[in-house]
Residue, then its C-alpha position, 0 to 999 in steps of 0.5 A: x500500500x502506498x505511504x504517506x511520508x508526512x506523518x515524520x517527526x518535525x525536523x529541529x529548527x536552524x540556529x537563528x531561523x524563524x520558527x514558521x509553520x513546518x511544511x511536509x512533503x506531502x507525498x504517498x509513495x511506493x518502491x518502485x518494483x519491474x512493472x512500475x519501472x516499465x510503465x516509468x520507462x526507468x532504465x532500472x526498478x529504482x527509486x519511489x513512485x508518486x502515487x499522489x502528492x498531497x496539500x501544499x506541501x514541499x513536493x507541490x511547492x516544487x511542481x512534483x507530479x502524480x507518477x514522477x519517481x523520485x530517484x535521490x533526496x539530496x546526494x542519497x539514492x532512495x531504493x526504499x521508504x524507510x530510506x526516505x523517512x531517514x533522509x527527511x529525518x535530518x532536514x533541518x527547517x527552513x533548508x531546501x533539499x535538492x532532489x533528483x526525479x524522473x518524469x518524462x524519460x529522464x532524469x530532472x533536478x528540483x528543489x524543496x523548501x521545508 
């Protein structure tokens, strides 16, 4: 079943930063197995499908879409949730993570702002 990856503990705030609503990332997601990476045209199973992005989260702020994959949260490869929910564990508020999805055939960059 796909997972909700907002239901995540707060990330602590930066030094000095103000303390403003924290945004989610407001997606659901699943691994992405062979007949998910076919229907991608993903050159490998890898990475997380979009089943749906939610509210006005960090991933709709950037323009993320229902069925892009999201390949790499910062420089980590994401092959599972759980790799997901770690990498947001250390997103600091009030930073933008680079990510890396694939829509379209290939590979594209985009930034998150929580």
């Amino acid at each position: 079943a796909p997972v909700a990856a907002e239901a995540l503990p707060m990330p602590p705030a930066a030094p000095g930063a103000a303390l403003a609503p924290r945004r989610t990332l407001g997606l659901k997601v699943l691994p992405v197995d062979g007949p998910l990476a076919s229907a991608s045209d993903l050159p490998a199973a890898e990475g997380l499908f979009v089943v749906d992005v939610l509210g006005d989260g960090a991933a709709a702020s950037a323009g993320m879409r229902r069925n892009d994959v999201v390949l790499a949260f910062g420089p980590l490869p994401l092959h599972s949730v759980d790799a997901l929910q770690a990498a947001l564990s250390g997103v600091v508020h009030g930073s933008t993570v680079p990510v890396t999805i694939w829509r379209g055939g290939r590979a594209q960059q985009m930034a998150l702002a929580f």
